[in-house]
MMTF fields as JSON, N, C-alpha, C and O atoms, coordinates in Angstrom:
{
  "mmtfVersion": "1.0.0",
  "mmtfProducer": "UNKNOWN",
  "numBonds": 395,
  "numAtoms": 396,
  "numGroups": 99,
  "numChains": 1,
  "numModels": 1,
  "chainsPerModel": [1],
  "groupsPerChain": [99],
  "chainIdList": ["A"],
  "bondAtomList": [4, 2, 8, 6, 12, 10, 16, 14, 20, 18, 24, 22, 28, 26, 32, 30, 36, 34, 40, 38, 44, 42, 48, 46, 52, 50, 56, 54, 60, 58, 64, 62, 68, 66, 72, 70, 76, 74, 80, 78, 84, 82, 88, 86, 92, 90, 96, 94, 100, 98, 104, 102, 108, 106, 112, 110, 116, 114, 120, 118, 124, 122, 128, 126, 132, 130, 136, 134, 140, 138, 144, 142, 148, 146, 152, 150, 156, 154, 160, 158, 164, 162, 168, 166, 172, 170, 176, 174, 180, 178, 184, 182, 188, 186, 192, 190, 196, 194, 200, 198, 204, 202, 208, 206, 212, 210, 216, 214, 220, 218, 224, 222, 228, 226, 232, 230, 236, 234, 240, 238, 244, 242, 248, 246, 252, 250, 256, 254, 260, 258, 264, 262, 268, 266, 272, 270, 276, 274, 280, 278, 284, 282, 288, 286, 292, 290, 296, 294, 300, 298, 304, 302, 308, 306, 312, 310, 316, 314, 320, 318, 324, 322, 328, 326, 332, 330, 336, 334, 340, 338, 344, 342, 348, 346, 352, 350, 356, 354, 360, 358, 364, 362, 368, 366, 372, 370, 376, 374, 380, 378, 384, 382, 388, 386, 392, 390],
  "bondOrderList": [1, 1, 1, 1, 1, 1, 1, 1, 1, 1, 1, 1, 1, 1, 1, 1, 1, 1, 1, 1, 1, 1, 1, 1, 1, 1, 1, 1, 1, 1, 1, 1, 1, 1, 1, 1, 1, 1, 1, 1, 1, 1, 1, 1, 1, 1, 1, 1, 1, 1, 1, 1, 1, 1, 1, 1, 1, 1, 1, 1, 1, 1, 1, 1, 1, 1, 1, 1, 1, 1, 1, 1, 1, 1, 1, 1, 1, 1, 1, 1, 1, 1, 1, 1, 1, 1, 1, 1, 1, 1, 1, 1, 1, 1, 1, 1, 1, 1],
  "groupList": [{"groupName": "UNK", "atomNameList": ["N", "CA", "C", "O"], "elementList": ["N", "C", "C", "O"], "formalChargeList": [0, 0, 0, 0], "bondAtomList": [1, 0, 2, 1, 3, 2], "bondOrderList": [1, 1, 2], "singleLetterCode": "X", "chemCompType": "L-PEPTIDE LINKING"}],
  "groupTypeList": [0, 0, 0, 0, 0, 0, 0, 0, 0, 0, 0, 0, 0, 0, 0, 0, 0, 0, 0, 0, 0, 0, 0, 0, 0, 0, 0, 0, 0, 0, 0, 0, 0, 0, 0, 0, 0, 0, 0, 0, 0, 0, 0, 0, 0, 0, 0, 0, 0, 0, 0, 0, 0, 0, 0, 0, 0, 0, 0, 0, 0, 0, 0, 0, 0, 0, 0, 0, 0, 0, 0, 0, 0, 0, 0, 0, 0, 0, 0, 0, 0, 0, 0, 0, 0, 0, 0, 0, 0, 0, 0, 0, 0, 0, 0, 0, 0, 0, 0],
  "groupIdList": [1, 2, 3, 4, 5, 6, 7, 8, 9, 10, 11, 12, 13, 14, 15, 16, 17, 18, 19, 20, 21, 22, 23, 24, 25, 26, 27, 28, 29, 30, 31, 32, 33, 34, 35, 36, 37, 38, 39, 40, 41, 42, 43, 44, 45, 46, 47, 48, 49, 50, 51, 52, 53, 54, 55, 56, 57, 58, 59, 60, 61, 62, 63, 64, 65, 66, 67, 68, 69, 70, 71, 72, 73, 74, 75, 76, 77, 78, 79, 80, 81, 82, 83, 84, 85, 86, 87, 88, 89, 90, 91, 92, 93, 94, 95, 96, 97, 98, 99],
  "secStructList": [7, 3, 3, 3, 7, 7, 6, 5, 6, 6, 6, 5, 7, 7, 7, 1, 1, 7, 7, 6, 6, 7, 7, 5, 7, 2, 2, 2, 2, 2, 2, 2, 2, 2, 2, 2, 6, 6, 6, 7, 3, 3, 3, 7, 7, 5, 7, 6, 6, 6, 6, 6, 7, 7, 7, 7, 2, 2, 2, 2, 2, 2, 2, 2, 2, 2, 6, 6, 7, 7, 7, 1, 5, 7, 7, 5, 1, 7, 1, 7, 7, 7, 1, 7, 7, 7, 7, 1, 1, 7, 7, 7, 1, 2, 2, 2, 2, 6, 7],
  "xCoordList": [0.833, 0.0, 0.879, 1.983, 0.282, 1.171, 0.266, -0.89, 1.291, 0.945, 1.19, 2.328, 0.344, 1.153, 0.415, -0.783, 1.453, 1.557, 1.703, 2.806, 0.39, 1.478, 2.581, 3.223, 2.563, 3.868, 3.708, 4.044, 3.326, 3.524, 1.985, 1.125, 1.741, 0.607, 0.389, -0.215, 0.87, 0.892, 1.745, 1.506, 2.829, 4.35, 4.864, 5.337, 5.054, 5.555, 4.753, 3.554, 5.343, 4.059, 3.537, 4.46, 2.778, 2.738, 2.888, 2.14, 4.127, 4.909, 4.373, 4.715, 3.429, 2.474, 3.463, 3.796, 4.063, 5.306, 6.707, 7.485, 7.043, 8.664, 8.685, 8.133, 9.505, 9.526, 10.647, 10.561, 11.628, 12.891, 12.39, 13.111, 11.221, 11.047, 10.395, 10.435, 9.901, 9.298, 9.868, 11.089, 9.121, 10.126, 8.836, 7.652, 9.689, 8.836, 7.827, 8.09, 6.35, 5.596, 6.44, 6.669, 6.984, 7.651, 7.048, 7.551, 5.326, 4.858, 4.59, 4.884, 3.96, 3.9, 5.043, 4.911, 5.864, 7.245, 7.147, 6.815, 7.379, 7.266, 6.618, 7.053, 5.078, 4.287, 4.515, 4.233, 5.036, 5.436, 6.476, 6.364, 7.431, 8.546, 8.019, 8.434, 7.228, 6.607, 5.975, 6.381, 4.894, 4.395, 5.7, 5.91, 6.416, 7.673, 8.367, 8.665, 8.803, 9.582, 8.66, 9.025, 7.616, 6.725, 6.367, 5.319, 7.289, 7.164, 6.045, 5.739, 5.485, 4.573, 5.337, 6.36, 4.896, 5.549, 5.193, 4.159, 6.02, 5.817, 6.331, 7.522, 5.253, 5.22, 5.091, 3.943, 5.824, 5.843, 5.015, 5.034, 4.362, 4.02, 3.2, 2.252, 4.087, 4.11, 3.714, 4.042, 3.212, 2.757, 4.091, 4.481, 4.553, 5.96, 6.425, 6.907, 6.317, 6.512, 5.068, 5.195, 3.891, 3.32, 2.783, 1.867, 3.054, 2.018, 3.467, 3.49, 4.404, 5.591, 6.868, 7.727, 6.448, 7.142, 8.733, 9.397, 9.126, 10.264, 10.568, 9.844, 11.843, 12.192, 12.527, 13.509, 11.645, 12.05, 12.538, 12.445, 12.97, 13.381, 14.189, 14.06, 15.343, 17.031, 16.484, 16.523, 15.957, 15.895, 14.758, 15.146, 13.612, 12.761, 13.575, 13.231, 14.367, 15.125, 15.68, 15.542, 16.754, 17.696, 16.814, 17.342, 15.4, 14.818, 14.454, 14.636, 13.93, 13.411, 14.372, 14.069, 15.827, 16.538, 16.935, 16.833, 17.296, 17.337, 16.466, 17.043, 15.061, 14.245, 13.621, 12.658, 14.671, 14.603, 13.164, 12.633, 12.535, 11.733, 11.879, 13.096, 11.393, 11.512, 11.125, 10.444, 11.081, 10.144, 10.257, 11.205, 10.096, 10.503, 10.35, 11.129, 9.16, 9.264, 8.96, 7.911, 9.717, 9.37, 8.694, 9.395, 7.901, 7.09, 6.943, 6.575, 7.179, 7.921, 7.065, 7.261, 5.962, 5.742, 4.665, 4.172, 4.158, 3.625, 2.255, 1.671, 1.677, 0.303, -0.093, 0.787, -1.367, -1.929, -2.496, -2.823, -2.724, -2.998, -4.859, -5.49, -5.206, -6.743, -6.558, -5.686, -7.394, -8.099, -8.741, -8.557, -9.528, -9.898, -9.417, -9.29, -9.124, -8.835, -9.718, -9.651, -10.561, -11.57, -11.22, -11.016, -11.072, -10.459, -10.921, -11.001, -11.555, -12.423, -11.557, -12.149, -10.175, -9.231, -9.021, -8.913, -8.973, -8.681, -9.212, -10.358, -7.705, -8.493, -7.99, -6.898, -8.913, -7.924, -6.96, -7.089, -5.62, -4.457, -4.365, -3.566, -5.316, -5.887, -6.363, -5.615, -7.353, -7.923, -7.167, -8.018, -5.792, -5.312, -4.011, -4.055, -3.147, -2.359, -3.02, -2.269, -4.273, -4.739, -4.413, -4.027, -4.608, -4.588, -3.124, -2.856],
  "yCoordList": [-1.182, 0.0, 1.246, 1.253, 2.445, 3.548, 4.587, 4.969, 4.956, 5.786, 7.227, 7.513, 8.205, 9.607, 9.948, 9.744, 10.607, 11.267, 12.67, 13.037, 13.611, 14.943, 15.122, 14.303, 16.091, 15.88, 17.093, 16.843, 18.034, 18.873, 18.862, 19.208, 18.285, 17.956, 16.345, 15.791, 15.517, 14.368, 13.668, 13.147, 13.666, 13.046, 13.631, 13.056, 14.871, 15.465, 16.721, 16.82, 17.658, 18.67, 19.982, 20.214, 20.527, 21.791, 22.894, 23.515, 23.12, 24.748, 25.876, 26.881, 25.949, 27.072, 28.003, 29.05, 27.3, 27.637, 28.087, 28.679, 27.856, 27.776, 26.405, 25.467, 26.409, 24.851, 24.484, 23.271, 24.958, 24.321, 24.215, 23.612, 24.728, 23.897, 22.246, 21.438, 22.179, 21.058, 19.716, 19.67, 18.823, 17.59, 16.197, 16.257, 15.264, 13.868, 14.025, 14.335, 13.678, 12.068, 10.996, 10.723, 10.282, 9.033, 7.825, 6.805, 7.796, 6.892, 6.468, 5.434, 7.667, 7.75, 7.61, 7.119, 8.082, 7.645, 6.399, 5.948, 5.668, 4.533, 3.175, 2.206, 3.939, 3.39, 3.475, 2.592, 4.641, 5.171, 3.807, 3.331, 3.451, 3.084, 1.498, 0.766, 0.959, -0.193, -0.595, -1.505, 0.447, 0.428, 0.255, -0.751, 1.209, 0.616, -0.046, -0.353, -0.427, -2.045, -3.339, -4.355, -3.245, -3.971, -3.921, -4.32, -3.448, -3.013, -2.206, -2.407, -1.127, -0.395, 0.992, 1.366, 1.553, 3.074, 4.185, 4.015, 5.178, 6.012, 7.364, 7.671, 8.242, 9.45, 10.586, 10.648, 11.417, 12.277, 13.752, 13.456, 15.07, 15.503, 16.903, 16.901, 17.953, 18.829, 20.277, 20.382, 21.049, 22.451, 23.344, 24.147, 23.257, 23.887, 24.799, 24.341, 26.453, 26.877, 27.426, 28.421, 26.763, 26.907, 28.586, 29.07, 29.085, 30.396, 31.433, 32.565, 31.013, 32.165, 32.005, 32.756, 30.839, 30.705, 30.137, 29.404, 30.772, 29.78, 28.091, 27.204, 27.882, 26.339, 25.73, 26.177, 24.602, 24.035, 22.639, 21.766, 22.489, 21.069, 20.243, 19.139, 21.645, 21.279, 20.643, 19.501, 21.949, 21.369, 20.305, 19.292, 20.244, 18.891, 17.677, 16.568, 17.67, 16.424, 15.551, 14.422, 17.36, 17.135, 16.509, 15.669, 16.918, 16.573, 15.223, 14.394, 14.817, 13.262, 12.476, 11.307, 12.867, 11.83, 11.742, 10.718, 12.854, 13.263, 12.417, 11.431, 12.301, 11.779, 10.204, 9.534, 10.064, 8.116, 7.701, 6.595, 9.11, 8.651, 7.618, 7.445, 6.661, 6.047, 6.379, 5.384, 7.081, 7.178, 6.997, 6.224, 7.034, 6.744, 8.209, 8.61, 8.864, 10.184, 11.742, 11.792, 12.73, 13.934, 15.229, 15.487, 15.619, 16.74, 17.652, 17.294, 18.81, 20.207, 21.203, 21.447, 21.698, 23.078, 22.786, 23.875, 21.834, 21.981, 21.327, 20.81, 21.214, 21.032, 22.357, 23.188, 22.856, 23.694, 24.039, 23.155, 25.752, 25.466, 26.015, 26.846, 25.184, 25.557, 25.091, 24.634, 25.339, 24.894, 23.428, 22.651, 23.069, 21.688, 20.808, 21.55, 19.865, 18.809, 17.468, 16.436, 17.635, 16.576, 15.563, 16.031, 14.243, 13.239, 12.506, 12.37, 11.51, 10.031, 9.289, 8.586, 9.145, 8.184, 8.614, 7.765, 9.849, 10.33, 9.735, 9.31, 9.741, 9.2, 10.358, 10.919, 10.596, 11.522, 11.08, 9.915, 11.703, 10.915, 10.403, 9.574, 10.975, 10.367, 9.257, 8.29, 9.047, 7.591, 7.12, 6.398, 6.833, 6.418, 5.671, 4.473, 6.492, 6.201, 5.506, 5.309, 5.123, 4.687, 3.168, 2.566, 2.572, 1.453, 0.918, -0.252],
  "zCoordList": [0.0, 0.0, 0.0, 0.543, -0.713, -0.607, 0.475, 0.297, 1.794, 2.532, 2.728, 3.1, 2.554, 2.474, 3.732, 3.928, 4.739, 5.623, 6.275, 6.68, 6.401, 6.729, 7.849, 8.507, 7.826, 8.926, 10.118, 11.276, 9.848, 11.342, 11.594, 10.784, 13.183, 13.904, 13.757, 14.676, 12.596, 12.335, 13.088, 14.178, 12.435, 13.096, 13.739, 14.719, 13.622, 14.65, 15.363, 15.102, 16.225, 17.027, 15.886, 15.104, 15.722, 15.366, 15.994, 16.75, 15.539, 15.727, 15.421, 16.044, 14.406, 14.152, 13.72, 14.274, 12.245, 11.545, 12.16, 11.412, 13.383, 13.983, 13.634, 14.209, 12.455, 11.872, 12.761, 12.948, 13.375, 13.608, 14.997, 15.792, 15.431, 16.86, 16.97, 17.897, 15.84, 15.634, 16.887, 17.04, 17.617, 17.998, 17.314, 16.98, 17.359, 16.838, 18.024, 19.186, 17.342, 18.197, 17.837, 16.659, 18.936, 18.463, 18.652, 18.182, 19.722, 19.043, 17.237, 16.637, 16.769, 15.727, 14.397, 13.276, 14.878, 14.157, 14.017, 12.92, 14.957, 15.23, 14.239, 13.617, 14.615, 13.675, 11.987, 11.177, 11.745, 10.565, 9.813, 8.683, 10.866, 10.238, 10.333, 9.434, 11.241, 11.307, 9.484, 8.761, 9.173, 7.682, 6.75, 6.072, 6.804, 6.425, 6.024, 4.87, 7.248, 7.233, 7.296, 7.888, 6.739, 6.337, 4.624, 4.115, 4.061, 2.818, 1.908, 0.732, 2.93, 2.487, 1.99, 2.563, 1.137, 0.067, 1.389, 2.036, 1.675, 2.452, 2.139, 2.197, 1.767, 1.418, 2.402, 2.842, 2.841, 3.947, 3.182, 1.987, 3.295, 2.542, 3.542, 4.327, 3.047, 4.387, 3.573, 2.391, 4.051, 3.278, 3.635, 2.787, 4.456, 4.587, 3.593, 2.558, 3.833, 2.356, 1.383, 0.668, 1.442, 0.459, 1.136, 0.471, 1.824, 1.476, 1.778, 1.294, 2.451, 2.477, 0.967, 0.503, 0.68, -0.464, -0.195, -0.928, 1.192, 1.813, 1.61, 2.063, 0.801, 0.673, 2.128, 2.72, 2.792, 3.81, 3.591, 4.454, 2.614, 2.045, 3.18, 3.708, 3.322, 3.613, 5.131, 5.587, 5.686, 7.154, 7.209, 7.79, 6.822, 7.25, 6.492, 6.9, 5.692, 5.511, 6.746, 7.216, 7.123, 8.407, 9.585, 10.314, 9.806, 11.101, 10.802, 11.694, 9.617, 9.503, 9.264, 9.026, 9.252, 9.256, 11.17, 11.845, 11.586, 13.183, 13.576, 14.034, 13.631, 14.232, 13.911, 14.284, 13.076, 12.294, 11.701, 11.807, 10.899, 9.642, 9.007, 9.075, 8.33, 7.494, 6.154, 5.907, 5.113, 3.958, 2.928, 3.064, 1.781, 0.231, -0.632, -1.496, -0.158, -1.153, -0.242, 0.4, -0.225, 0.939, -0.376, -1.354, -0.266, -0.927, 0.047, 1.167, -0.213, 0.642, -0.429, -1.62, 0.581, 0.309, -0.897, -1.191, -1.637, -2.979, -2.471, -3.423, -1.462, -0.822, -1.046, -0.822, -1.494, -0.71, 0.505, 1.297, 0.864, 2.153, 2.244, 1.591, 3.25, 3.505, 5.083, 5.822, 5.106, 7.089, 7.05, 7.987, 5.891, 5.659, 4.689, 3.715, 4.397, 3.978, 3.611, 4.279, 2.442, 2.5, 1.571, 0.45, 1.661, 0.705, 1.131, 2.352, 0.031, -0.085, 0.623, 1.443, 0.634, 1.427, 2.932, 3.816, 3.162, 4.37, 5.541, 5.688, 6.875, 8.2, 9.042, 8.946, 9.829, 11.143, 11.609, 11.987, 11.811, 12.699, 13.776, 14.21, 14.28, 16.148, 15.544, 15.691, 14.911, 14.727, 13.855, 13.336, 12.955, 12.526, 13.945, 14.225, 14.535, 15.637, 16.871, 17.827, 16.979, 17.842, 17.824, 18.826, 16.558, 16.244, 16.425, 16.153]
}
């Protein structure tokens, strides 16, 4: 299965853009790298950027390797941004990490 993941409030806390304060959920990490090493596709996929136009590539690389991500593809900044998010596939992350 291919899993895409956001990342700030997801995997890790929301900084409410102080990206470099960011620290892991490491349950969730966890789980992350479990899908993983279970041979599932793992897409990380972060708005970072999309409304200041700032590249956060360099450093969310640096933190998901810091914080022992596992993933296959990182997309930086090319989400748009809204307040909602509605997708036929979508689960909340609370009810996704619960399990």
């Amino acid at each position: 299965m291919i899993y895409c993941f956001d990342l700030d409030g997801t995997i890790c806390n929301d900084s409410k853009g102080e990206y470099e304060k960011t620290m892991p959920i490491i349950e969730r990490v966890e789980k992350v790298n479990q899908l993983y090493d279970e041979g599932h596709i793992i897409i990380i996929e972060t708005a970072r950027g999309s409304i200041t136009g700032r590249d956060w590539k360099n450093l969310t690389e640096k933190q998901l390797k810091k914080w022992g991500v596992k993933y296959h593809t990182l997309r930086v900044g090319n989400k748009i941004y809204a307040d909602f998010y509605v997708d036929d596939k979508g689960i909340n992350d609370k009810n996704f990490f619960l399990k």
